[in-house]
N, CA, C and O atoms as CSV, one atom per row, in Angstrom:
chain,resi,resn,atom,element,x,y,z
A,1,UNK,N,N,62.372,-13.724,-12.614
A,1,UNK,CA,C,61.068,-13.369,-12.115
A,1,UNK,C,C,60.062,-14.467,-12.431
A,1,UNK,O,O,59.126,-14.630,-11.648
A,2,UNK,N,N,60.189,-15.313,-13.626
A,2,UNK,CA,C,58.849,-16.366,-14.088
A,2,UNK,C,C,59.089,-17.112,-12.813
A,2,UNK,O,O,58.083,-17.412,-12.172
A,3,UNK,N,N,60.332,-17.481,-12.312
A,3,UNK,CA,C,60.421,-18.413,-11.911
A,3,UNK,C,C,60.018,-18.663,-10.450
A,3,UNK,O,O,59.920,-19.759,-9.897
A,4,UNK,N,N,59.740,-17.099,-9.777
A,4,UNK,CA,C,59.397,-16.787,-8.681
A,4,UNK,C,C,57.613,-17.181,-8.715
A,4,UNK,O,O,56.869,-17.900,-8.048
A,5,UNK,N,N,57.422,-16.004,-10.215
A,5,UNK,CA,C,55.780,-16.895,-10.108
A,5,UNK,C,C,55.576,-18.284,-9.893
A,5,UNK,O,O,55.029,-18.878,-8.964
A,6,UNK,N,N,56.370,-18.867,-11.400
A,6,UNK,CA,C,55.733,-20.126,-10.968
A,6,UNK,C,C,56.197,-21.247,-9.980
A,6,UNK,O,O,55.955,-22.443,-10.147
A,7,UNK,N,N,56.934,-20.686,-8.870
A,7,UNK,CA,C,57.089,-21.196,-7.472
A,7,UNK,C,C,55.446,-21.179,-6.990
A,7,UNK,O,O,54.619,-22.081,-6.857
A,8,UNK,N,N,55.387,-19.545,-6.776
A,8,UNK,CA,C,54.087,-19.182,-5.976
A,8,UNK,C,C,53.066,-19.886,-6.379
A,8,UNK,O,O,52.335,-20.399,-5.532
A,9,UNK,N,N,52.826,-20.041,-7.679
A,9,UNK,CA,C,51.307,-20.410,-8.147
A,9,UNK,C,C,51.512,-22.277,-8.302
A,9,UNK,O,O,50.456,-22.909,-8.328
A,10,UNK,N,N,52.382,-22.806,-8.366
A,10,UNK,CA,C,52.528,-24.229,-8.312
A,10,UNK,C,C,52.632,-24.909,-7.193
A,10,UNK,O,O,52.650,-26.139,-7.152
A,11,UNK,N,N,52.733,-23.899,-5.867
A,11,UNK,CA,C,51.791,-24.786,-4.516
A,11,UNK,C,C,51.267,-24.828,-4.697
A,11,UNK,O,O,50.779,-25.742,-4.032
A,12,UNK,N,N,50.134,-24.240,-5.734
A,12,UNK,CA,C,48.384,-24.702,-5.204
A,12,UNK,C,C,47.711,-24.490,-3.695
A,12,UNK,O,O,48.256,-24.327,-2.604
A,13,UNK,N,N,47.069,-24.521,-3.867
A,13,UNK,CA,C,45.490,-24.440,-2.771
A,13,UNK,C,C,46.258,-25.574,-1.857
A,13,UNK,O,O,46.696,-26.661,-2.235
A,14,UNK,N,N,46.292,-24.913,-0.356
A,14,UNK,CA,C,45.582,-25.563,0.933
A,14,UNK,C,C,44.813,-26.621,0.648
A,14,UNK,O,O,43.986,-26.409,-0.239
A,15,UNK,N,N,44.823,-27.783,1.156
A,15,UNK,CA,C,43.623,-28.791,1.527
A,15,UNK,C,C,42.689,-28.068,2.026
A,15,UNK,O,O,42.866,-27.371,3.026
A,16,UNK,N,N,41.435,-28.158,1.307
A,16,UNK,CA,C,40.177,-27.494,2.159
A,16,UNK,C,C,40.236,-25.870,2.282
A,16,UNK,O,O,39.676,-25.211,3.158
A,17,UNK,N,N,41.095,-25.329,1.136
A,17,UNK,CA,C,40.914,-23.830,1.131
A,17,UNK,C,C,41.463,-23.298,-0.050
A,17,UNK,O,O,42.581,-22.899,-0.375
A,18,UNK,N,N,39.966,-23.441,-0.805
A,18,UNK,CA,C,40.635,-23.504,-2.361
A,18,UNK,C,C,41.222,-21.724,-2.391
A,18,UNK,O,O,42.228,-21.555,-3.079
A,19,UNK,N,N,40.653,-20.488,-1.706
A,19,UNK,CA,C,41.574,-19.488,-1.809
A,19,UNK,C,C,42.401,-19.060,-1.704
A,19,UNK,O,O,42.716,-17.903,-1.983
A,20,UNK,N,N,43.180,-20.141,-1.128
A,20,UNK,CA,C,44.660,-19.844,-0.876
A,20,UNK,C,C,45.466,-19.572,-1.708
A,20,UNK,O,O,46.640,-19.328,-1.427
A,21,UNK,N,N,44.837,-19.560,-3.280
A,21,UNK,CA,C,46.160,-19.514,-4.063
A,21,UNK,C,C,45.351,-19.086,-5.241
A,21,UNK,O,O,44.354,-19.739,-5.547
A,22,UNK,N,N,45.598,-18.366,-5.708
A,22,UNK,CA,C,45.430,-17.411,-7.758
A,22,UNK,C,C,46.050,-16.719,-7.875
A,22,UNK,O,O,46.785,-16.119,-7.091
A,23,UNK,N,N,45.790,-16.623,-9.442
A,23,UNK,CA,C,46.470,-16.092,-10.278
A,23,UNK,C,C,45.502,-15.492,-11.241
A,23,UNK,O,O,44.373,-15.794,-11.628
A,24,UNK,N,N,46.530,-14.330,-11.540
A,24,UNK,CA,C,45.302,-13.189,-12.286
A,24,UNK,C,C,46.359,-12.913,-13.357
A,24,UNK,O,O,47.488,-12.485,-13.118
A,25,UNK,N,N,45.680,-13.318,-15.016
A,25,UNK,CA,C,46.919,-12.304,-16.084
A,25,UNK,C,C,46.126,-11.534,-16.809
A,25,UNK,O,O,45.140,-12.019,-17.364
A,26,UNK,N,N,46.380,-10.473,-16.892
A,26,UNK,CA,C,45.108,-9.631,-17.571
A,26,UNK,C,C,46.089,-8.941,-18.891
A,26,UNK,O,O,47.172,-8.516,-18.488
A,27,UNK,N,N,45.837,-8.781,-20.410
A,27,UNK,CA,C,46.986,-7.919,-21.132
A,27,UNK,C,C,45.862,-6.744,-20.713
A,27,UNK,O,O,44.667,-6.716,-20.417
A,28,UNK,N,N,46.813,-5.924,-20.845
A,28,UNK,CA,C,46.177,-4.467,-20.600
A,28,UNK,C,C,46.593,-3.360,-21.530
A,28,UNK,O,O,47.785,-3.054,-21.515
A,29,UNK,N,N,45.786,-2.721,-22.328
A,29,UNK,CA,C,46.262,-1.825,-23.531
A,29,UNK,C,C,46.226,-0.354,-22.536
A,29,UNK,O,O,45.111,0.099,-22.279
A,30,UNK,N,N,47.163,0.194,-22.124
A,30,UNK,CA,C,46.819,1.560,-20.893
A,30,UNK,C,C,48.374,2.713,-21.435
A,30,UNK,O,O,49.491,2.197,-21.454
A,31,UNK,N,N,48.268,3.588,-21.661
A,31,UNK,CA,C,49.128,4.817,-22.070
A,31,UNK,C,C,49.760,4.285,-20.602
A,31,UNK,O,O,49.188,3.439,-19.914
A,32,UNK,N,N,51.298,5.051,-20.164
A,32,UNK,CA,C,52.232,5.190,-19.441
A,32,UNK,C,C,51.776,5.471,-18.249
A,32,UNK,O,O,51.946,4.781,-17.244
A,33,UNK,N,N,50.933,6.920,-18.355
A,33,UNK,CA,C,50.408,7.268,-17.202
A,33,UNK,C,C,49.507,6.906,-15.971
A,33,UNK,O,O,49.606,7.201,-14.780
A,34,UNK,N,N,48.179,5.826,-16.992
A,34,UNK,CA,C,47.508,5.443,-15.938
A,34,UNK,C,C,48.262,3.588,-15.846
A,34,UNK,O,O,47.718,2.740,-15.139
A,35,UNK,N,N,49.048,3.394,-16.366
A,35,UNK,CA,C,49.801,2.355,-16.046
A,35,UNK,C,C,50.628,2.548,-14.909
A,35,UNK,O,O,50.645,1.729,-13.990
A,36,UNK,N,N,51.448,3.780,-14.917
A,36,UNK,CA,C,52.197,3.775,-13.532
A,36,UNK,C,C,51.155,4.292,-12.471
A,36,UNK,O,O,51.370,3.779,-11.373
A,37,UNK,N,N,50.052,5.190,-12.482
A,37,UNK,CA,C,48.717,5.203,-11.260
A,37,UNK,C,C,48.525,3.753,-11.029
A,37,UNK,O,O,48.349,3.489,-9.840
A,38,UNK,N,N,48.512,2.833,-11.760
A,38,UNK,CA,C,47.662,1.274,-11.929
A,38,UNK,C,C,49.137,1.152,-10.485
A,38,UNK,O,O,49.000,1.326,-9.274
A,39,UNK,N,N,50.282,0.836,-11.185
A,39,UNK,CA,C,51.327,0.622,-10.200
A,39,UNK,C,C,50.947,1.252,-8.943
A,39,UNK,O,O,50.188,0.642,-8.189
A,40,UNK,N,N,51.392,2.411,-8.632
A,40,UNK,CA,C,51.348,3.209,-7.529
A,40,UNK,C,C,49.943,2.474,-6.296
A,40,UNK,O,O,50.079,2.048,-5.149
A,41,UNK,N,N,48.956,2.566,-6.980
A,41,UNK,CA,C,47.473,1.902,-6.122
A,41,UNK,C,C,47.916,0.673,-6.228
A,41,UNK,O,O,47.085,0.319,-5.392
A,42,UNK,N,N,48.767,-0.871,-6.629
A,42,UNK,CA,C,48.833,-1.797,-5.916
A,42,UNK,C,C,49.785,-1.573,-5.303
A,42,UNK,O,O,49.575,-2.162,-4.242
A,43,UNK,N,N,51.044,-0.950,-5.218
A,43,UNK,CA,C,51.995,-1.043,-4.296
A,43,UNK,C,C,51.527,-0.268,-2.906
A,43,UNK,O,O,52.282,-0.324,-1.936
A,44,UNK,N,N,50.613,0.261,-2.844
A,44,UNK,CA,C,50.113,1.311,-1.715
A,44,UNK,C,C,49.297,-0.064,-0.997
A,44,UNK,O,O,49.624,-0.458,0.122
A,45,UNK,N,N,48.181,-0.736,-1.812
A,45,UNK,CA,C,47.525,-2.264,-0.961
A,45,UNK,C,C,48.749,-3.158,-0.485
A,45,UNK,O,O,48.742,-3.699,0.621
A,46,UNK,N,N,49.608,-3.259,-1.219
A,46,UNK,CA,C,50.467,-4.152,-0.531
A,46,UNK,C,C,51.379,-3.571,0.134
A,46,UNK,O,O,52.098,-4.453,0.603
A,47,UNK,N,N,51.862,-2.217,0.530
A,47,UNK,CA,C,52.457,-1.624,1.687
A,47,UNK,C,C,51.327,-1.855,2.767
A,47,UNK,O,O,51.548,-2.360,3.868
A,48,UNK,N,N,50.113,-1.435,2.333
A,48,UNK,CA,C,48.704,-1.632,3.598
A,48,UNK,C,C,49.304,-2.802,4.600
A,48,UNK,O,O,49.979,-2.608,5.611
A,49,UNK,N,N,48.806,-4.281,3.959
A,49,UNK,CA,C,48.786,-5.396,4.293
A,49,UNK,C,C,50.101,-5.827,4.745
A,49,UNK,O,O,50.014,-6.584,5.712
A,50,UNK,N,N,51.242,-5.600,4.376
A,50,UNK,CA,C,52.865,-5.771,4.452
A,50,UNK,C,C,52.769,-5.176,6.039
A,50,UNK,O,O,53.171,-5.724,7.065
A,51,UNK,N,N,52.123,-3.918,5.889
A,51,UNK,CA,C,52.463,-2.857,7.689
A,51,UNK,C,C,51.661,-3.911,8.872
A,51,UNK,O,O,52.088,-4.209,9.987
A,52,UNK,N,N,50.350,-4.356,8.209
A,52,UNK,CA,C,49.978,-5.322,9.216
A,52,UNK,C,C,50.371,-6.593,9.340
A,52,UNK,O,O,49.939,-7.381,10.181
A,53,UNK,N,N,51.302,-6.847,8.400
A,53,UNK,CA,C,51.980,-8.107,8.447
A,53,UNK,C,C,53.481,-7.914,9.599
A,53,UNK,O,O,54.028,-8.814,10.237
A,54,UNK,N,N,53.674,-7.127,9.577
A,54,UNK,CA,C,54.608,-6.407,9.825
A,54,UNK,C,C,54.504,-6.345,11.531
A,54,UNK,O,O,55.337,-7.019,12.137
A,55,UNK,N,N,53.684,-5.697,12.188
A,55,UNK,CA,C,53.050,-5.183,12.923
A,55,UNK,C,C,53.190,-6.196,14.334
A,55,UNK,O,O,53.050,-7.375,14.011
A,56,UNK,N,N,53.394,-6.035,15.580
A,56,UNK,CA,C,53.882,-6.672,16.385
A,56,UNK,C,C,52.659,-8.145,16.324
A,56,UNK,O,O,52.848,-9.338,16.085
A,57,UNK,N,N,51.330,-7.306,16.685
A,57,UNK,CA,C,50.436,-8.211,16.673
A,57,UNK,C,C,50.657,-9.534,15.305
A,57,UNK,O,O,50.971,-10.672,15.652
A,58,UNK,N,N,50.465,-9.226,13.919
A,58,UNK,CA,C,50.650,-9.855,12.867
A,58,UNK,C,C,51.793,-10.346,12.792
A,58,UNK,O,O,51.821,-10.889,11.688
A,59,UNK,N,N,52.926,-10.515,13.375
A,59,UNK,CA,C,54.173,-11.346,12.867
A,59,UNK,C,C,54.409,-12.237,14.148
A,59,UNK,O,O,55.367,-13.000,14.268
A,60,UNK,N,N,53.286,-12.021,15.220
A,60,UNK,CA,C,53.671,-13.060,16.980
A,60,UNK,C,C,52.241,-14.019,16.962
A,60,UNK,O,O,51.895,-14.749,17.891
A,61,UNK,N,N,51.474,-13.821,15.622
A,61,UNK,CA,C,49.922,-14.372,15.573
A,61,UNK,C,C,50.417,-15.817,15.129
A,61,UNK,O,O,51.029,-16.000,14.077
A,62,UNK,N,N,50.116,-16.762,15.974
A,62,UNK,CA,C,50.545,-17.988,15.970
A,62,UNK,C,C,49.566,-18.810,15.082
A,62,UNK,O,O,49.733,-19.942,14.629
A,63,UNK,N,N,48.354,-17.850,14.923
A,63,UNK,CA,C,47.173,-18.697,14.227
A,63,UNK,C,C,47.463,-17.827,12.337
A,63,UNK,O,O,47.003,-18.248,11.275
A,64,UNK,N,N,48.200,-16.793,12.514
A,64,UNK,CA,C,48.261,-16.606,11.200
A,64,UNK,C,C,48.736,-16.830,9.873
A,64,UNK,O,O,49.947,-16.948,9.687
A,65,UNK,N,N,47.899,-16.904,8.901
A,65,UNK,CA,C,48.639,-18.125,7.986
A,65,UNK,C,C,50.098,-17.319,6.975
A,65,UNK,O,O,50.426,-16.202,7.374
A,66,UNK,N,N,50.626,-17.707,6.154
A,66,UNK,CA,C,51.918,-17.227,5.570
A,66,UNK,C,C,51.639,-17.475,3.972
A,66,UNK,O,O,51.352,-18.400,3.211
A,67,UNK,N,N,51.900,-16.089,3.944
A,67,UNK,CA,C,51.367,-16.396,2.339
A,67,UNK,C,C,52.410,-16.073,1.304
A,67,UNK,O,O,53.464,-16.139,1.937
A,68,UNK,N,N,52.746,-15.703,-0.165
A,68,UNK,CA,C,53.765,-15.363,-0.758
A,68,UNK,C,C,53.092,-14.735,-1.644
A,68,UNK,O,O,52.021,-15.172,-2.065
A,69,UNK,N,N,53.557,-13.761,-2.000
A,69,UNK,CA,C,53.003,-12.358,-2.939
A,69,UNK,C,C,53.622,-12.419,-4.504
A,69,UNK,O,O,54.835,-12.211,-4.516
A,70,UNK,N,N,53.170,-12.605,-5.506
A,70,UNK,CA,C,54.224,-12.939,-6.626
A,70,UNK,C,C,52.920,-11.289,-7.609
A,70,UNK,O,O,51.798,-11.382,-8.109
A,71,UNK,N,N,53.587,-10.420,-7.498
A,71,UNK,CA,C,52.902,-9.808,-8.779
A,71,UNK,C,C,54.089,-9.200,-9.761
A,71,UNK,O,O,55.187,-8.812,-9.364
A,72,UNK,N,N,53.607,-9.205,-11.183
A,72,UNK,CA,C,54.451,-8.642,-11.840
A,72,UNK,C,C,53.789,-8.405,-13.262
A,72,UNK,O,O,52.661,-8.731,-13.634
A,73,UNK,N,N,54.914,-7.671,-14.039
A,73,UNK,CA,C,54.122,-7.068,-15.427
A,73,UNK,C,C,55.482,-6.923,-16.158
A,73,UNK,O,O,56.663,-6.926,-15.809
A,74,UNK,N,N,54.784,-6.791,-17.356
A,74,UNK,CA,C,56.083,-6.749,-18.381
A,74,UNK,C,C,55.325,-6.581,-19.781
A,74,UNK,O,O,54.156,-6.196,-19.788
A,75,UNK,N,N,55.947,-6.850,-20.859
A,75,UNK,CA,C,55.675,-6.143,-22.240
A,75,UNK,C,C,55.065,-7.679,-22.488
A,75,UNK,O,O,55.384,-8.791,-22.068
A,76,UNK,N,N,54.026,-7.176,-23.384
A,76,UNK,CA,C,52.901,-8.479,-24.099
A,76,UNK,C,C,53.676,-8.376,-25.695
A,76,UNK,O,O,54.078,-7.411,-26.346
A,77,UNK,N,N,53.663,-9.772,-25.938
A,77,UNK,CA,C,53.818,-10.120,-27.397
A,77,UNK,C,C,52.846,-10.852,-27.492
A,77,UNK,O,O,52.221,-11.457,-26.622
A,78,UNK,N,N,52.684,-10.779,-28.862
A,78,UNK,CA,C,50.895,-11.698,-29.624
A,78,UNK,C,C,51.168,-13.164,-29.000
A,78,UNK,O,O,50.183,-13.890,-28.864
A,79,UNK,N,N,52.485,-13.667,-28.597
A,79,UNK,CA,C,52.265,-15.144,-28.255
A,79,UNK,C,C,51.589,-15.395,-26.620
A,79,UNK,O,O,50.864,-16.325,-26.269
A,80,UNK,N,N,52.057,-14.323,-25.844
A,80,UNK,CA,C,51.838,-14.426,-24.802
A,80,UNK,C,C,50.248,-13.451,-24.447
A,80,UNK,O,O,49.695,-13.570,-23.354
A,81,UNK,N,N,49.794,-12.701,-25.341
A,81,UNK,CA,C,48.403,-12.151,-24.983
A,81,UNK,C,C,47.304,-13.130,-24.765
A,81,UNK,O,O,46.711,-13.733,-25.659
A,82,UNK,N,N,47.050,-13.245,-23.228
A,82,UNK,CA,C,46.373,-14.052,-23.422
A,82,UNK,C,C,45.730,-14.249,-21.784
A,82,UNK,O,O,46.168,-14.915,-20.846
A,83,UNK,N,N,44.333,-13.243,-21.909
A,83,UNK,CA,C,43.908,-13.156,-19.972
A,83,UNK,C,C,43.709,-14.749,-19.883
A,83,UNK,O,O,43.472,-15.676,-20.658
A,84,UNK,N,N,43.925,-14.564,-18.571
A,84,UNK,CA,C,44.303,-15.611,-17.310
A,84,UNK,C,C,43.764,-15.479,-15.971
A,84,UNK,O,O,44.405,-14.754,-15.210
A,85,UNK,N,N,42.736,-16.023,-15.541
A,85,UNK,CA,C,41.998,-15.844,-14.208
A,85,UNK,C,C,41.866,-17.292,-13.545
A,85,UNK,O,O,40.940,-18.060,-13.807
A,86,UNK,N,N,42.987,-17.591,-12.585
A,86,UNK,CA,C,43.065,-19.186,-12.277
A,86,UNK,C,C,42.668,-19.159,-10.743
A,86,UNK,O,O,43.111,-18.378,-9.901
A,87,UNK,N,N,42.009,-19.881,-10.607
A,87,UNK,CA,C,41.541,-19.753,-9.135
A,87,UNK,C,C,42.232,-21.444,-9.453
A,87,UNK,O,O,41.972,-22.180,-10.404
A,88,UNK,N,N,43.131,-21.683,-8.335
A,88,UNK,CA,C,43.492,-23.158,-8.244
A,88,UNK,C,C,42.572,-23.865,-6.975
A,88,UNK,O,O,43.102,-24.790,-6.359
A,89,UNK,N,N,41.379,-23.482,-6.642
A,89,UNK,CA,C,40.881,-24.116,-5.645
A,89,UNK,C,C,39.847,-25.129,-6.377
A,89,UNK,O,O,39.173,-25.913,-5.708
């Protein structure tokens, strides 16, 4: 899985479009429950966007750009606690 991130996040930014590319690490102290709600509400945005990606119009759009989705989570140790908000533009 690191290695998928750091595929995604080591293109970097588009020439001339620094949003093309971040990265967000946040540690998060959250009980089980609203950790898997936390889950459930991003996998529901990225089913959203996936259906219009999906979607006859969105996958024949010759002007639309191609992006790669890298999210993930896992258990924090004291070496790795440590937020992360990288805008590579």
């Amino acid at each position: 899985m690191v290695s998928i991130i750091d595929e995604v996040i080591n293109a970097g930014p588009e020439e001339g479009n620094p949003h093309s590319c971040f990265a967000v690490m946040k540690p998060l102290a959250l009980p089980k429950r609203p950790y898997l709600a936390m889950i459930d509400e991003l996998t529901k945005i990225i089913d959203r966007y996936s259906y219009l990606s999906e979607s006859p119009k969105g996958s024949s759009n010759p002007t639309a750009n191609r992006w790669q989705l890298a999210l993930a989570s896992g258990a924090a140790t004291p070496e790795n606690v440590r937020p992360r908000i990288r805008n590579l533009g």
